[in-house]
Every structure is written in C-alpha cells, then in structure tokens.
N, C-alpha and C positions, 0 to 999 in steps of 0.2 A: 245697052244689053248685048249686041253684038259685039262690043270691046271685050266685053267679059267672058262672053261664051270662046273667043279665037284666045283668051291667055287661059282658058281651063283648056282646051284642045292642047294649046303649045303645051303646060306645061306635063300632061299626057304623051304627049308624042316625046318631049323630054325621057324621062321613064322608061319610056320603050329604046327612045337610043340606046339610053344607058345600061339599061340591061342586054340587051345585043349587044355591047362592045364589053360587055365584062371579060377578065380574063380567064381562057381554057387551061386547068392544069393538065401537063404536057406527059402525057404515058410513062411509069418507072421504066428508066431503062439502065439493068445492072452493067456494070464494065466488069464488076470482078463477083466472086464465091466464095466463101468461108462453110464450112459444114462443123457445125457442132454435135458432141458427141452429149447424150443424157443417158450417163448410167456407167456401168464397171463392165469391163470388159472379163466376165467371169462365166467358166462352164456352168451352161444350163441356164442362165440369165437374157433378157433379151435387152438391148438398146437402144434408145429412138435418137434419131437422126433428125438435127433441124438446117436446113440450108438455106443460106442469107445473103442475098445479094445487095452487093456494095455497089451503086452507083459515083459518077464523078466527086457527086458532091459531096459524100462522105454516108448519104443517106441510106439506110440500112432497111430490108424490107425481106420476111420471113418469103420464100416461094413455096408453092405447090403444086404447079404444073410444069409440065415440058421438063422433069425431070427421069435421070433414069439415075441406079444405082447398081455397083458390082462389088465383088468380094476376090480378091488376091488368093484365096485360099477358101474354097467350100468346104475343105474340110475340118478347118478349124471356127468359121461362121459363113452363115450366107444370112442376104440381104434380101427384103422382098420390095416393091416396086413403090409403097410407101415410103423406105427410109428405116423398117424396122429390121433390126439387127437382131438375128437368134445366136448366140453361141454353142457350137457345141465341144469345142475343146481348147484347151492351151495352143500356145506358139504366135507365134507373129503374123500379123494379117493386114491388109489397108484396104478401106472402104470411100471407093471413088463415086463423089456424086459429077452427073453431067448433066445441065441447063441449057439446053435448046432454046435459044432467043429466038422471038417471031422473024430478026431480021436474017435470020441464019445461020449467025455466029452461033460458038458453045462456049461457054465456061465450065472449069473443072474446079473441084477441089478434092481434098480427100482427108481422112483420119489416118491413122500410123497409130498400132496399138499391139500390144502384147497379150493375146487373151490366157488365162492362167483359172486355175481353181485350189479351190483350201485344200491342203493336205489334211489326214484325217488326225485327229487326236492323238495324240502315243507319248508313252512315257521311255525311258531309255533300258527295259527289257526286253529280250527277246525269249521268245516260245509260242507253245500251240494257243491261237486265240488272238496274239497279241499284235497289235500293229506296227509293223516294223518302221522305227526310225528314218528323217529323210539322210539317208546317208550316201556320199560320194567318191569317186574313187577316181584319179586318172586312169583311162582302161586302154585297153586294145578289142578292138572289134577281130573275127575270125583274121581278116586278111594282113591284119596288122596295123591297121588306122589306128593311130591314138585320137580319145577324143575324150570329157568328159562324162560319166554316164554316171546320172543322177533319179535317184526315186522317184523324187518331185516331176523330174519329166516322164519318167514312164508312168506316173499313177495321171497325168494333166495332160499330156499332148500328143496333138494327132499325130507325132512321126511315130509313135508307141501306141498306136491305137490296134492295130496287129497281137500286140503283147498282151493276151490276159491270164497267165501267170508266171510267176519266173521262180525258178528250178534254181535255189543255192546250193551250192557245194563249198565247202568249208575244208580245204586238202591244205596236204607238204608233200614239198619237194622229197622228203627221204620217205612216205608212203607210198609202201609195194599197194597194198590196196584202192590207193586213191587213184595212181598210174591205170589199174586193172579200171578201175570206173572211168576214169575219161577216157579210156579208149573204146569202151563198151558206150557212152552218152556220142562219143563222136560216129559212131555205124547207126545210129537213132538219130542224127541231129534231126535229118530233114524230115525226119515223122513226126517229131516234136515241134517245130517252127509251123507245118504247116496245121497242127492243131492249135496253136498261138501260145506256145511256151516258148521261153528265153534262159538259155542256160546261162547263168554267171557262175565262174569258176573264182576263189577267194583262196589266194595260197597265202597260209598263217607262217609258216617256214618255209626255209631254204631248202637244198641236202644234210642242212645241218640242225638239228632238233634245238629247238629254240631260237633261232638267228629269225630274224623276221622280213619276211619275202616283200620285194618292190612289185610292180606290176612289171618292170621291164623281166626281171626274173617268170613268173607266172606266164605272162606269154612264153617265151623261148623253149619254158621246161613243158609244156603243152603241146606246143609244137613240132617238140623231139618226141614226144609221144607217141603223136598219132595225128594225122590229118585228114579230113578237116579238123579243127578245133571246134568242138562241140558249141561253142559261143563266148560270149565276152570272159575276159582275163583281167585281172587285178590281183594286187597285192595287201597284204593287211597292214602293211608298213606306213601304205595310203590312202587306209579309207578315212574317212573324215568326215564330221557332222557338224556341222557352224553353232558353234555356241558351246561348244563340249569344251572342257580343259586338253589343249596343245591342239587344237581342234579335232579333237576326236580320233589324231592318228593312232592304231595299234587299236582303233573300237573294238572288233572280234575278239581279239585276245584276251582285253582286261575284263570284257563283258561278264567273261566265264558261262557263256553256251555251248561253245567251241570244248570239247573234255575229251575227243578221241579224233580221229581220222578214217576214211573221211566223213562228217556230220555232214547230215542232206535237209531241207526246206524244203517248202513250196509256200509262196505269195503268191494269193490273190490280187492283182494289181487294182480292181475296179474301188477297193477298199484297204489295200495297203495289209490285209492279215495274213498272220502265218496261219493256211490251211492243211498242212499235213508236217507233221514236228519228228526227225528220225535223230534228234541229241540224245544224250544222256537221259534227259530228265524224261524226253518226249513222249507220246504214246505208238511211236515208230521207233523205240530205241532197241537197237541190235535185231530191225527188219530191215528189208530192202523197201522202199519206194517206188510201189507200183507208177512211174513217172507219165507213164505214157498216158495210161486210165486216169489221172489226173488231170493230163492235159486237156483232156476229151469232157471232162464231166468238174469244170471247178467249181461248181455251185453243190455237191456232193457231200455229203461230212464224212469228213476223213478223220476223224478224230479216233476211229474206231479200229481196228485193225482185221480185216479177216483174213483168217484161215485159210489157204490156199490162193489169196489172192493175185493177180499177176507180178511179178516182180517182186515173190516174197522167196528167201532161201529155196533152194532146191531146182528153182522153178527156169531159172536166168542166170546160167556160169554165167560170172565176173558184173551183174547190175548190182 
C-alpha cells in the first residue's frame, strides 16, 4: 500500500516538473519595419496604414504601440497618431512611421507616394459653363522660369492651392489692343494674385497675323510690354492635350473660340469651369471683364452681364 501510494506521489511530482521546465516563448522582438499602405492616395480620400515588424527570423507581426507617425508635406496630407492618413491635395508626400522598441532602439519605415485627384469630366469645347480641357503648355513663370504648367496640377495640387481662378487671355503679337490689356493686367497683377487669380497669357500669333506664337516668343513680347508680367506666358504653337491628334499643338486655334483679340475667360479652378465667357459666342462678348470683382467673388454667376459693372466700357481706359 505504501509502494503504491510513493509511485502516485512520484508520478504527480513527475507532472509538476514537467510543466515547470516547459518551454517560455521568448518576447517578438522586430529588427526591421515595412509600412503598408490600404488605399489610394486621392484628394479627400483617407488611408490606413498597417506597420509590421520583421524580426530575425523572418516572422512578421502587425504593431500597435510605441508607434508615431509624420507627413513630408501637411499640406498635401497629414497623419494622425493611429496611422490614418487624410488627404487633402495632389503632389508628392512620404509617410514615416517610427517604432520605439522597449530596448530603446527605433525602426523606421516609410510610404513614398504621389497623392493626385480625378480631373472633372469635359469634352474638347470650350465656352461659358463648360469644363476646360486638361491642357498644357511649356510656360514661363513672370521672372522667366520655364516650367511646365498644367491644369491637372492647378485643379489637384497644393503648390496651386493659392489659385482659385485663372484669368485666360487669348492675344497676338500684332494686337494694339491686346498690348493695351497686358499692360493694364500688369498695374493689377498683385491685386489679382493676392485675391487668388492667376493670369495666363496665350499668344495665338506672332507680329505677323497668322504665324503661330511659341512660348519663347509670348514671354519676350510681354516683357517688352510692360513689367511686371502680369503672370504665366505660353504660346499656342505649344499647348498640348495628350491624346489630341499631334497632340493637341495649335489646340486654341483649330478649337475656333479664339474669333477676335484679345478673348478673355475666367476658370474656376475648384471645378475646372469656364465662369465668365468674353468670346465671340460668350455672354461677355464685346464687354470688358470685370476681373478683379471675379477674383473676389468666383462662386458668383457671371453668366449675366450688368450694366455698369466694374470693368465694363467706359468705366477702365485700356481693361
């Protein structure tokens, strides 16, 4: 009886060894960070952020603490302290997450991404209403930077976020009247700019009626004008629309909006329309372009003209 009772004790006492000497799995401990991105980097969209720490062994484990998170650019997105990403405009941005190890080390990783938004629907006319095409031009900035300036960036990205409407002008080199307006938009530029218009100037001719103007020409002859240069400069020789036949160079011209000098616009950038139309066809045609009262007020309907309005005949030698 007492044989029996000391091998149930033993093999009890067995049991208890063996689960005391079981083995402790040993704490994750990451060596490296990957940050994955869920979602499109698109205005007004938001993106969540998963961050995964890689250990030696290859073992992958999602983290959620001791992390922080930052944004290259708040004004094209920020980050808030989860991981989730808000976008608010176009352009390039990278989002650095950083893991505080208990032992003190950090690991980093980060996203590299382009955030961007849809351009608006449009077909390839232009007038009052209509959403102007993404169209581009090799330009000149005032001071003479060449750069490209494109629609798609000023309707998408924070470097245009300043810009909410842009002031086309449609001139030649051989118009006396057009000469008379950019010197008259260049003594306004900076009342204009600082109500968030952007003057583009578009020379369709040279000195010589018909010959179709570069940008390098459009700068120079703007320049001999009058300075400052009221704002960006291009040629109709080079505007271009990807996907147009020859790609879209001489667009203005064949378009046939363009029927006199100089025709005046105004875009709405937030939505890409033409808000106040002075063509041929327009319901501004053979007024002036109260420009300024535009700039100040684009949510407005301008589709209407009144009577006495600023910047209408009479009212503004040489607008």
């Amino acid at each position: 009886m007492k044989a029996r009772i000391g091998l149930g004790a033993l093999a009890v006492l067995t049991m208890v060894m063996g689960f005391g000497c079981a083995e402790v799995e040993e704490p994750f401990r990451p060596t490296s960070l990957r940050l994955v991105a869920h979602g499109e980097f698109l205005r007004d969209e938001v993106v969540l952020l998963e961050a995964i720490g890689v250990d030696d062994s290859g073992k992958e484990v999602t983290l959620e603490e001791n992390l922080t998170f930052t944004s290259s650019d708040e004004a094209v997105a920020t980050v808030d302290e989860d991981g989730v990403v808000t976008v608010h405009a176009g352009g390039p941005v990278t989002i650095t997450a950083t893991y505080a190890a208990p032992s003190g080390e950090t690991l980093e990783a980060f996203v590299e991404a382009r955030a961007t938004c849809i351009y608006p629907e449009y077909d390839l006319t232009l007038g009052h209403g209509k959403v102007v095409p993404p169209l581009f031009w090799p330009a000149r900035r005032p001071n003479g930077e060449a750069f490209i300036f494109r629609l798609e960036d000023v309707h998408c990205d924070a470097e245009w976020q300043w810009v909410k409407t842009i002031h086309f002008v449609f001139s030649a080199g051989w118009c006396g009247p057009c000469s008379d307006y950019a010197r008259y938009l260049s003594g306004i530029s900076a009342q204009l700019r600082r109500e968030g218009m952007q003057v583009v100037t578009i020379e369709l001719d040279t000195l010589i009626p018909g010959t179709p103007a570069s940008t390098e020409f459009a700068y120079n002859h703007l320049k001999n004008l009058a300075e400052p240069i009221a704002g960006i400069a291009a040629g109709d020789l080079q505007t271009y629309l990807e996907g147009a036949p020859d790609n879209g160079n001489n667009f203005l011209r064949k378009s046939g909006f363009v029927q006199y000098f100089p025709t005046k616009s105004v875009v709405r950038t937030r939505d890409m329309r033409m808000i106040a139309d002075a063509s041929a066809t327009g319901p501004w045609a053979n007024l002036n372009l109260p420009v300024l009262e535009i700039a100040k007020n684009p949510d407005a309907d301008w589709s209407k003209p009144t009577p006495g309005a600023p910047g209408q005949p009479g009212e503004r030698p040489g607008d």
